[in-house]
N, C-alpha and C positions, 0 to 999 in steps of 0.2 A: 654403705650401699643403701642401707635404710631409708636416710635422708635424703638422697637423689631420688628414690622410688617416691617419697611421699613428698616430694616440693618440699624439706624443708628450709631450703637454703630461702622460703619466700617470707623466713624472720629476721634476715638482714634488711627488711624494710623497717624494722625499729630500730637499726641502728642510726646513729648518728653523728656528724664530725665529732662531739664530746668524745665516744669513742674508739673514733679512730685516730686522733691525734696524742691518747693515750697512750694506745698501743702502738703506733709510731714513735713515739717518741720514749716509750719502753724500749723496741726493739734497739733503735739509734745509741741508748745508755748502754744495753747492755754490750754492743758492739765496742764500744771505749774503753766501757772498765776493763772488759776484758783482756782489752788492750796494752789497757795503764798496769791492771797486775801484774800481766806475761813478764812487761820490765821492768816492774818493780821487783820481780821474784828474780831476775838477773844479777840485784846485787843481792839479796839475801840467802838465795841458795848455797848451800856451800858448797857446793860442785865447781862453783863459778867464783869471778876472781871479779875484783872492781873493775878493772880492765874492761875483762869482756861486759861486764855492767854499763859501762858509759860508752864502749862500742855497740852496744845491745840499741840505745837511747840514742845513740846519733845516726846510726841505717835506720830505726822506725821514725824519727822524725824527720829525715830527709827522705822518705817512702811518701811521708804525710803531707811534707810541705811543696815535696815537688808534684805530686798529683794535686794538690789544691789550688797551687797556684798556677799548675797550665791548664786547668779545667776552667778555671775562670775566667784565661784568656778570651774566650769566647764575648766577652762581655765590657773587654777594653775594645782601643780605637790603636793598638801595633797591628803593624802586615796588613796584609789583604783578608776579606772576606775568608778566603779559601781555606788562607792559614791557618785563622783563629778557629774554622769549624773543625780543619781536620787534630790540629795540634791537643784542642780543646777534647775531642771524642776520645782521643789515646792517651790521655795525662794520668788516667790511673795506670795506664801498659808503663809508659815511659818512667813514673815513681816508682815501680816495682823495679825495673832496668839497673834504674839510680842508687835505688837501697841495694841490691843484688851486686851491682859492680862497688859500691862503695866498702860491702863485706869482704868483695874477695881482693879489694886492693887490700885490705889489713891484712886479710889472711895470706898474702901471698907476698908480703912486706914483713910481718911480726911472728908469721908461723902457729903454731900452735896456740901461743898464749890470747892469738886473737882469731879463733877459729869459733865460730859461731853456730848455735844446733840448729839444723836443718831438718826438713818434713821427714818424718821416720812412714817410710811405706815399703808394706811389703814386696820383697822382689817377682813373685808369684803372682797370678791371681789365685786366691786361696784364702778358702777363713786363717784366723790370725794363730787360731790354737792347733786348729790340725783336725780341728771336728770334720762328723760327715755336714755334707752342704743341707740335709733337709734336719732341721732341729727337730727332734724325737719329742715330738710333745705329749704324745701319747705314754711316755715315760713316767708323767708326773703325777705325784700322786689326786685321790678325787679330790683331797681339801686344798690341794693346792690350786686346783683348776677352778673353785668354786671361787677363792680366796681372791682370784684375779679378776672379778668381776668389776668391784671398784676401781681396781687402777685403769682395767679396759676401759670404764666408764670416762672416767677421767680423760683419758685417752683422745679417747671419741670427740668430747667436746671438745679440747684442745687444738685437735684436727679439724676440727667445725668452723670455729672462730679464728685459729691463724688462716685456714685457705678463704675463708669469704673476706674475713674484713681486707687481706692483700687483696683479693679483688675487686672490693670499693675502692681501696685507695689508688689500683692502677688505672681504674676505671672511671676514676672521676672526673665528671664534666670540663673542668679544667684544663685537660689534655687533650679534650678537642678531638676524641677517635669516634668515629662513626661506622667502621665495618662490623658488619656483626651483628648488630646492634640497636634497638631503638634511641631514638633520640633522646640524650636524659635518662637511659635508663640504666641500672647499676645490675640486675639477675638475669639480663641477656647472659647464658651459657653457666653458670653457676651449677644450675644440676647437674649438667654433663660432666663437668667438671670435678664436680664429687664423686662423681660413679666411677669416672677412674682413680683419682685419689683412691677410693679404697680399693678396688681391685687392687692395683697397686703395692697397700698396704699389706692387702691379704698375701699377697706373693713375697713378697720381702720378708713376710714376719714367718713366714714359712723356711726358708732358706735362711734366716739370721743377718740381713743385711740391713743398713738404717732406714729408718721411712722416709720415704719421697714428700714434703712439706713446701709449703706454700715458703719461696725465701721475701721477708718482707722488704729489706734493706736492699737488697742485688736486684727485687723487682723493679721495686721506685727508681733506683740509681736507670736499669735498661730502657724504663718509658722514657726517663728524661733524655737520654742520649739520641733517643729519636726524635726528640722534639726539635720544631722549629722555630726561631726567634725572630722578631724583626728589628729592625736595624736599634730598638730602645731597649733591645732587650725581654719584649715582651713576647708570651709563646703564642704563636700564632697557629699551628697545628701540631700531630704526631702522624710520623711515616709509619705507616700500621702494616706490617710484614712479617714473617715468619722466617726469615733468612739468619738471621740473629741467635734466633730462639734456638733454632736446631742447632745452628750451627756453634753455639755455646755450649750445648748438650751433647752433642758428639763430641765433641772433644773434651768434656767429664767423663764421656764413655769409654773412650779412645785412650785416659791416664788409666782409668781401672780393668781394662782389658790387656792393652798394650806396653812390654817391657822399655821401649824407648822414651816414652811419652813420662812413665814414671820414673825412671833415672832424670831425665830433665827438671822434674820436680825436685826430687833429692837435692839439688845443689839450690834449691832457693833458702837462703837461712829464715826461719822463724821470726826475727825482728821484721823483716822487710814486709811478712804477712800481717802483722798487727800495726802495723804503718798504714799498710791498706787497711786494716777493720778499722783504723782510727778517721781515714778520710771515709768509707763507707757509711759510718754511725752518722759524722757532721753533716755529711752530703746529702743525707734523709732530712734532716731539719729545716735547712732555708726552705716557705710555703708551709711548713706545719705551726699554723696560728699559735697552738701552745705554747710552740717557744717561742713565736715572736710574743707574745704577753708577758711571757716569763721574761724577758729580755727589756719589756715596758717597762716592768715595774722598777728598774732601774733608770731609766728617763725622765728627763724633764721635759714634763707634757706641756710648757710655756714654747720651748720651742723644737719638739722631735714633732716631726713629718706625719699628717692625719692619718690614722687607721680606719682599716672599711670598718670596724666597732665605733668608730670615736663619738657616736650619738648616744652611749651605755655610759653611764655616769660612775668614773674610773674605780668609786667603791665598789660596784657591782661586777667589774670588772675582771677589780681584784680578789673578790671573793669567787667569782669562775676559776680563776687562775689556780686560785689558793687551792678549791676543794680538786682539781684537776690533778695539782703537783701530788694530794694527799693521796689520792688513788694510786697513782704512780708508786708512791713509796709505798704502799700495801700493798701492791703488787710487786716489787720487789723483797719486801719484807717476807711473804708464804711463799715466795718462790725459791730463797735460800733460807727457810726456816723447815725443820723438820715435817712440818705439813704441808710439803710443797706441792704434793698430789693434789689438792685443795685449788690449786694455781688457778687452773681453767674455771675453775667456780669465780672466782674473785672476777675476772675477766666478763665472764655471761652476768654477772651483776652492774656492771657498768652501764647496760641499755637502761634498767629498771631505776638505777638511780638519778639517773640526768631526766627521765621525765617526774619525776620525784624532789627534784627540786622547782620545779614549775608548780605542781600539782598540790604542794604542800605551800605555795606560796614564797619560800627562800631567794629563787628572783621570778621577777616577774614575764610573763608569756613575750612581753613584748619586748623587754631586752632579751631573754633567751632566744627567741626566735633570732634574732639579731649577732646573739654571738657565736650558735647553734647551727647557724642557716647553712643550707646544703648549697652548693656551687649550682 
């Protein structure tokens, strides 16, 4: 709340694409791997039989392949106009369907030995242990309260920079949304937006329930869906509406209040979920420069298609690219290393160091402006 009251959110004016195509492109990895483990731990579990291991592998990649490739349609020349928009907005509904019916034909053909684990949620709405709903915090002892200062801290930031920099990224000029909004402008609504974030938070963490967070992956994925193309493929606007939004959220409301809603869930198996995180993670990538660089550096720049960079002389390039990938792995490295409370630190050092590379001379203002440059 802090930060809403004192305009802090008006420090996301130092951020910058460097930035943000980090931590896109952070969120989009971890969405995969966590993915690639789920089924890799398929066959190594010993609970689990090879079987359901490469049944595990064939519902998440037929989850993956079939949302990816009717999202796309959008972008070929089958059917009509109509088809391609609407086939194209429901291709992640319709790979869930796919992975979902493809578990329970095994399951309903081989029985047991190919019965797959499905979302474990409780049948109640009720904490999971049986505690009272307002956590006793008052309970704890005074070093414990004082002890929490740090990870609060932590905390705080974390909350800071996942909710703003998703808001630069949805908001980015790119998208072409204008309600709201000045022209070009990225902290249209940002405070308000923290002041509920933490109320919010404050309520949740009261009752023991998870904090409400900025999602960055399902954001990006929502704008794009509203987007419109013209006929080359290029976006030409965003249907800027709230019908979506609510109506996406009620019905998360509606599985955690309502017992019908979560018996439904129950029968989705676990593969078919990480099929979807695995198109979610990729479908944040195509437009995040980073990876198209990282993607360059495997080309041959004699004859791959100009880049809006191609005037940055490809050493310098590469060396953006290179320190960009290095942040990334430091940020996954403290994030699964025992000092991972540390995390959000590594994060708010990312604005300090990209104009630090200018400032110290490493590239120059005139190529960084260029590879740097705001939409």
């Amino acid at each position: 709340m802090h930060s809403s009251v004192t305009s802090a959110s008006n420090l996301v004016k130092y951020l910058t694409r460097f930035t943000d195509e980090i931590f896109s492109t952070l969120i989009s990895f971890i969405f995969v791997v966590e993915a690639v483990q789920n089924i890799g731990r398929s066959f190594t579990d010993p609970a689990s039989t090879f079987t359901k291991g490469l049944l595990t592998t064939i519902v998440a990649v037929s989850t993956y392949f079939t949302a990816n490739t009717l999202r796309g349609l959008r972008n070929t020349v089958y059917f009509n106009k109509s088809i391609r928009k609407n086939v194209s907005n429901f291709g992640p509904t319709m790979g869930v369907l796919a992975g979902a019916l493809i578990a329970r034909s095994a399951r309903l053909s081989q029985g047991a030995a190919a019965t797959l684990p499905a979302l474990a949620i409780p049948e109640t709405f009720a904490t999971t242990s049986g505690r009272p709903w307002l956590v006793p915090l008052m309970d704890l002892p005074v070093w414990a309260r004082w002890g929490a200062f740090l990870p609060a801290l932590m905390a705080t930031v974390l909350l800071f920079l996942d909710q703003n920099i998703t808001v630069r990224l949805v908001n980015n000029p790119l998208y072409k949304m204008e309600k709201g909004r000045r022209k070009g402008n990225m902290l249209d609504g940002m405070h308000a937006d923290m002041l509920i974030i933490s109320i919010l938070t404050a309520l949740t963490s009261l009752v023991g329930l998870p904090w409400l967070v900025a999602a960055t992956v399902r954001s990006i994925s929502h704008v794009r869906a509203l987007s419109i193309f013209d006929s080359a493929g290029k976006l030409k606007s965003t249907i800027e509406q709230r019908i979506t939004g609510l109506s996406i959220h009620s019905l998360i409301g509606a599985c955690v209040l309502f017992d019908k809603p979560r018996s439904v869930l129950t029968q989705i198996p676990k593969p078919v979920l990480m099929g979807l995180f695995m198109f979610l993670g990729t479908s944040a990538l195509p437009g995040n420069e980073m990876w198209e660089r990282i993607k360059g550096l495997f080309k041959d720049s004699s004859v791959a298609p100009k880049e809006r960079w191609a005037a940055v002389p490809r050493k310098t390039t590469t060396l953006f690219t290179a320190i960009q990938i290095a942040c990334l792995a430091a940020m996954v490295y403290v994030k699964e290393s025992p000092i991972g409370v540390l995390f959000p630190v590594v994060i708010a050092l990312l604005a300090p160091l990209r104009f630090a590379l200018e400032k110290m001379g490493i590239i120059s203002k005139e190529n960084i402006d260029i590879l740097d440059v705001e939409d």
